[in-house]
N, C-alpha and C positions, 0 to 999 in steps of 0.2 A: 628146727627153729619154729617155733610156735607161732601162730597166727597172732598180727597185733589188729583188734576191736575199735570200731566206737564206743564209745562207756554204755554200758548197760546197768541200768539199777534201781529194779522196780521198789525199790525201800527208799530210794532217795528221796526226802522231801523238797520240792522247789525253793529254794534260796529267795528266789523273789516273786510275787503277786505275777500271773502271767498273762497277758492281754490273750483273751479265748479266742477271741476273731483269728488267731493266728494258727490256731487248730485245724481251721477251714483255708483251702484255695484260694489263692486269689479273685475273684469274680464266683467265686460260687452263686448258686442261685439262691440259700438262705441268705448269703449276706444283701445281698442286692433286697430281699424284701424285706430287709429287715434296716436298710437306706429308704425303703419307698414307703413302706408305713408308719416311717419318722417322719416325712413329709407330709404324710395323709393328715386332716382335721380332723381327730377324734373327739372333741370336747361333747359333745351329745352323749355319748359312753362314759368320757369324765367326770363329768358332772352329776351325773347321778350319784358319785363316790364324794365328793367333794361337799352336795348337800348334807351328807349325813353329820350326825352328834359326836364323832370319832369313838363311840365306844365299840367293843367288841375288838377281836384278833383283828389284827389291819390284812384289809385282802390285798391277794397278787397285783401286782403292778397291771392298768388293762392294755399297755404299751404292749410287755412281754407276751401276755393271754391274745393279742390280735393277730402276733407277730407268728405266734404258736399253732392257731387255726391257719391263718390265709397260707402258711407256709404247709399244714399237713393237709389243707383242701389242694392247693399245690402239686403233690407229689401223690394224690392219691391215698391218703389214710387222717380219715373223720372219723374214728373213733374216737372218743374221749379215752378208754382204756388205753389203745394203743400210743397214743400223744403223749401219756402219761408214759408208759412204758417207755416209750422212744426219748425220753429225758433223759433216764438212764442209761441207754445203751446205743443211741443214733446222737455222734457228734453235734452235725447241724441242729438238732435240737437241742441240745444238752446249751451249745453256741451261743441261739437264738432266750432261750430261756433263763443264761447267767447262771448256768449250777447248778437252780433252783428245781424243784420235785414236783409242780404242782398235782393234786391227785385230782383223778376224773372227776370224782363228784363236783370240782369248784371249775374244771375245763367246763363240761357239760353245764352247770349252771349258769355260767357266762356267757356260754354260747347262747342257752335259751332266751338268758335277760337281756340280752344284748343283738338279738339275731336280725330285728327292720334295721337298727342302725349299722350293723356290719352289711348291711344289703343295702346302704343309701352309701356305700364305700364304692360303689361300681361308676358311680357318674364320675367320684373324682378322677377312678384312675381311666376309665374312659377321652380324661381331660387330658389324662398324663399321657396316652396313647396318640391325641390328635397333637399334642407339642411336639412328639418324636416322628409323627410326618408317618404314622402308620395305619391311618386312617385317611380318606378322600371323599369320600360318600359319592363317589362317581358311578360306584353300580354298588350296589346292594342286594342281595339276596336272603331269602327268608323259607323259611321250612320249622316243620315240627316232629318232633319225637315223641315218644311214650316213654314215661319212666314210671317204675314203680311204687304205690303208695307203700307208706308203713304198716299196711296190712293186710289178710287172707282174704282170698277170696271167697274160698267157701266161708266167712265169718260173715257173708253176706245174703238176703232171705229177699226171694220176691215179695210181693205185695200179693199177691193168692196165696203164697206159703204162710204170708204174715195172717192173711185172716184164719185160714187151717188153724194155724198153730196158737192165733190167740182163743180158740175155742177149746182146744184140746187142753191147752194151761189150764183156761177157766175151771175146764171141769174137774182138773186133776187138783188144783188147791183149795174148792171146795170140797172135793174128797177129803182130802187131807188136813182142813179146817175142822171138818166133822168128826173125822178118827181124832183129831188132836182134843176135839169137846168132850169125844165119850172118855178119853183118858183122863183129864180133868176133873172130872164128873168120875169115873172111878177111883182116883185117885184121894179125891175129896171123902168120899164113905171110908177110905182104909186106913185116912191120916189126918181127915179134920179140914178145916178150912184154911189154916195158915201153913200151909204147902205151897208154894210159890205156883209153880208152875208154870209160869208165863215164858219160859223160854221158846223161842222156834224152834221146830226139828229142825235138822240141815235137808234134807231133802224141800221140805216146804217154803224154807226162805231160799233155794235155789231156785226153785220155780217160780217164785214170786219176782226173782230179778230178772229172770228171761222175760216174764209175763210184762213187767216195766218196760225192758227194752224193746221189743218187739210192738206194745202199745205205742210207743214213741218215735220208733222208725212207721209205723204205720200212719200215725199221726202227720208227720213230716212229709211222705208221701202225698196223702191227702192235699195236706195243702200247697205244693208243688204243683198237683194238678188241678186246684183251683185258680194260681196265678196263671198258671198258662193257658186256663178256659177264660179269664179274665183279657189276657194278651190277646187271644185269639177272637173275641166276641167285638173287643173296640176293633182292630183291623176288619172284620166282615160287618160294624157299622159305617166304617170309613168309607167302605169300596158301595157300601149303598147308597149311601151319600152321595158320593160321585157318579154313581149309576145315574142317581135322579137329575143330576144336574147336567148330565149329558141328556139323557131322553128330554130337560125343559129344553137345552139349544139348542139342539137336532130336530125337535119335536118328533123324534124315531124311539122305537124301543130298543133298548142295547139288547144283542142279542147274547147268551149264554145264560147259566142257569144264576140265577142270584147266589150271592152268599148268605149262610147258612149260619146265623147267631147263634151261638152255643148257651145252655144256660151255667151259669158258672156256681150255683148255689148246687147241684149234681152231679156236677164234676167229678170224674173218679179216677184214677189213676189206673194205668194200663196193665192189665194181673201180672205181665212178665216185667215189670218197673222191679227196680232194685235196690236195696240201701245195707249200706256195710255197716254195722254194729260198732268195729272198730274207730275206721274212719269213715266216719259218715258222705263226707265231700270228697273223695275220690270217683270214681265210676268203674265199672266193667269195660275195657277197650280191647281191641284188638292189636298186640303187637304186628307187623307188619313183618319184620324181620324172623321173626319165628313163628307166626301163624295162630300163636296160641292165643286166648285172652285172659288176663290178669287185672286185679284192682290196680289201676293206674292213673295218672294226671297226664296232662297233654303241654309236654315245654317247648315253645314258642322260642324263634331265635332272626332277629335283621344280621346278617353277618356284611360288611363291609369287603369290596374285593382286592382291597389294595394289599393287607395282611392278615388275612380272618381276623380282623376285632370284630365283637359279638359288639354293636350299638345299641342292642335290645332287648331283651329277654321276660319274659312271663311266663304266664302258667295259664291252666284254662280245664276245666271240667269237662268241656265238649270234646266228645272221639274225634271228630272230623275239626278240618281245618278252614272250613265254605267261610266264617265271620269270623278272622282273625285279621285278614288282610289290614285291614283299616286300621285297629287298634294297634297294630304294632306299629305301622309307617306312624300313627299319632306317639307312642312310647320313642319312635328315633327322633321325633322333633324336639319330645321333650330332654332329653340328655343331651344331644348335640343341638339345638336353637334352628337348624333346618331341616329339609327333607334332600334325601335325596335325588340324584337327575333320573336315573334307571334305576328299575327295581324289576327284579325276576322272581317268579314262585310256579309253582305246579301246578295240576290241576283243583287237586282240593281245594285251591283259594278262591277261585275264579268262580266269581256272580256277577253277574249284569251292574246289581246294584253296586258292589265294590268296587268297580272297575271302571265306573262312572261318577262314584260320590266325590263330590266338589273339593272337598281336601285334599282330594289326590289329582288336582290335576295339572299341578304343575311338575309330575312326575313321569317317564318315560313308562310306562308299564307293558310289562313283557309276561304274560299271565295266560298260560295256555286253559282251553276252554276243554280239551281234549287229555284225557289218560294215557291212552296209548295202548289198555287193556282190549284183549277181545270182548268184553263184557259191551251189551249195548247202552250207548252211554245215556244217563236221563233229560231230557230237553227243559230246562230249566221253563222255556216259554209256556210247556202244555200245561202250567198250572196257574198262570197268568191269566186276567182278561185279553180280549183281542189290541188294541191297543197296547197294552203293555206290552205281550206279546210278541208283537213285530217289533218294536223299539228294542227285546231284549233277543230277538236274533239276528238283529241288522248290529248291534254291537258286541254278537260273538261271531258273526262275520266277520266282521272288520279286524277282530282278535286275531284270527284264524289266517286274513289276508296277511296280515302285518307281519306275522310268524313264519310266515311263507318266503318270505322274500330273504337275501342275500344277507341282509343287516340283523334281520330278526332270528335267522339261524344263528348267524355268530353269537349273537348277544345270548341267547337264553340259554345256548351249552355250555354258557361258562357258569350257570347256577349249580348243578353237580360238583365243578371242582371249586367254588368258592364256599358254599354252605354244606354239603355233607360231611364233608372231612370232619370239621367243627365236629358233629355229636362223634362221629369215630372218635375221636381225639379224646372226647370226655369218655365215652363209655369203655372203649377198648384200653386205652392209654392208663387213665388215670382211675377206670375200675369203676368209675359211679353210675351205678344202674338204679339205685332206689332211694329215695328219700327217707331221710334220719325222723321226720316229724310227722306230724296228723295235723290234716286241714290245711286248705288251699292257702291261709294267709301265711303262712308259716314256709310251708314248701318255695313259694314264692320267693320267699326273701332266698331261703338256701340258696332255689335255682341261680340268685343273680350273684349269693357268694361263688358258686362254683362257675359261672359264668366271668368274674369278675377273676377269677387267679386264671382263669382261660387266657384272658386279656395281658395280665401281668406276664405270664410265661412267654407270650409271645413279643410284650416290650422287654424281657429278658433275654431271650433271642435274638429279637432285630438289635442290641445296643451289641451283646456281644459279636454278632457277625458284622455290624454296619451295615446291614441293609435289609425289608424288612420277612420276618421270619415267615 
């Protein structure tokens, strides 16, 4: 007796129009973000569609194209090739996109056109996060990581390499100016004057574009070390200032050596100083987790401890983390309207001045002074005058006491399990180690898209468990 089947019948065409959502799971996770970015306010991306004269092929829907990104920054695949791809052959997407094909070139362009405003998408759903009670700002924790720029690092030339190299150009394209004039000039005797000739060799118009870039990255140097001999010269007239007006009410001479006005018009920049070709505003850092260093950006993160929501997120040039603190508790005020009660960070934050500036002090701060490295650590105070000096180790004592005590251990070892997991989470999980663009403004917004589906997964989670993720 023959086995009796469900119908099987890859020729059959559907009798009637079939609702796609039904393709997917009940609560999947595309459907759900494809419920939350129907709620989100896009008219800032709208509207730039809606300005126009309606001529030209009418573009993708930017409903669909949001629904398409937030959902493949999501799951770990930003590609525009891939996203493309995944139309065709990953359900959820096929779902979330109506059938539709879009090809990369119009993913990717929407991304670019569109990329501050899909990063001004992180407050909303941060809003959406504090309605589902998965946020408290009751301790907060903050840290940073390295991710990688979009570009080489050997694509990058000290400031000595830069002078080396733009004298060796110089000399090799006026070589080559001159072998290009005798051929000119011989070519003229054996064919007359109406011989064009005016084309570049390729070796000499290659030379010539290293010789631009290289003058430019030089140039950009330069004046980098002019602003910061500029920075440096007001501060060492400040501090003389203050000298004088302590010796007028003391009638004492302060003691230690004056400071030192730099002049700022021979300002030169440090020969191992560096600029990437590529991308200029990345840096050379040192990743920490692998020892190595790479062109990299430095992402900034407040994580909230009630469900890891990220409340904040940036970006920053500078390797180290000494003057971030501030700016970021100022970045959680501005998305969520307060600051939070506690806040925990590691040593790299910790300065005198941070940990005393007036904005922050209606905040518990829990900000160890101390690494924990055998390395001996550097005393912030010995580059201070005496006055300041004592002011800035009598308030890394009192750091140092406060950390000591029963309340201050509990608090600060839950920064570990509240804030690293987070870049785990991104990097390991969901694969993003490097940023898609060039330039700090750009990278920025990414960070807070990939920040911001951080956020969603995790109001994906706490809705589906009922409690939070």
């Amino acid at each position: 007796m023959s086995r009796i089947y469900l119908s099987y019948d890859p020729e059959q065409r559907l009798l009637l129009p079939p609702d796609i959502r039904e393709w997917l799971p009940e609560g999947h996770l595309a459907l759900f973000i494809s419920d939350v970015v129907d709620e989100l306010d896009l008219s800032a991306i709208v509207r730039v569609y809606e300005s126009g004269d309606g001529r030209g092929r009418p573009p993708y829907h930017p409903l669909m194209m949001v629904k398409l990104l937030v959902y493949g920054y999501c799951i770990g695949r930003v590609s525009s090739r891939k996203i493309e791809k995944a139309s065709y052959e990953d359900v959820a997407f096929r779902v979330l996109a109506c059938n539709q094909h879009p090809d990369h070139d119009s993913i990717a362009e929407f991304r670019k056109r569109h990329l501050q405003e899909l990063a001004g998408l992180f407050v909303q759903v941060l809003r959406l996060c504090e309605r589902a009670g998965l946020m408290k700002l009751g301790h907060v924790a903050i840290d940073g990581s390295k991710f990688r720029a979009n570009a080489s690092k050997h694509k990058a030339m000290s400031y000595e390499r830069m002078c080396e190299k733009e004298q060796q150009l110089t000399a090799e394209v006026a070589r080559l100016l001159g072998e290009a004039q005798a051929a000119d000039e011989a070519e003229d005797k054996q064919h007359g004057k109406r011989h064009r000739g005016d084309e570049l060799p390729a070796e000499l118009a290659r030379r010539e574009s290293r010789l631009r870039k290289i003058r430019e990255a030089k140039a950009a140097l330069e004046e980098e070390a002019r602003q910061r001999a500029a920075v440096a010269a007001a501060e060492a007239e400040a501090k003389i200032e203050a000298r004088k007006k302590v010796a007028e009410e003391t009638g004492k001479k302060v003691r230690g050596r004056p400071p030192q006005v730099v002049n700022v018009a021979e300002a030169k920049p440090d020969p191992r100083a560096q600029r990437n070709f590529t991308d200029p505003e990345s840096r050379i850092m040192k990743d920490s987790a692998t020892g190595s260093f790479e062109q990299s950006y430095n992402a900034q993160i407040a994580v909230d401890g009630t469900a890891q929501i990220i409340v904040a997120a940036s970006l920053t040039q500078a390797a180290n983390d000494k003057q971030q603190l501030v700016p970021v508790l100022e970045e959680v005020k501005n998305n969520v309207g307060r600051l939070p009660e506690k806040v925990t960070a590691d040593a790299g934050y910790f300065s005198t001045t941070a940990v005393t500036n007036e904005a922050l002090s209606t905040i518990d701060l829990y900000v160890t002074p101390d690494s924990g490295k055998k390395t001996e650590q550097v005393d912030e105070s010995s580059r201070q005058e005496p006055a300041a000096a004592e002011v800035a180790k009598a308030v890394t004592e009192q750091m140092r006491e406060k950390l000591k005590t029963s309340e201050g251990r509990d608090v600060y070892k839950q920064r570990k399990m509240i804030v690293e997991p987070v870049f785990g989470q991104v990097k390991e999980v969901r694969g993003f180690r490097r940023f898609s663009f060039r330039g700090l403004r750009k990278n920025e917004a990414e960070w807070q898209l990939v920040c911001l589906t951080h956020n969603l997964l995790k109001l994906f989670r706490g809705r589906l468990c009922g409690q939070p993720a």
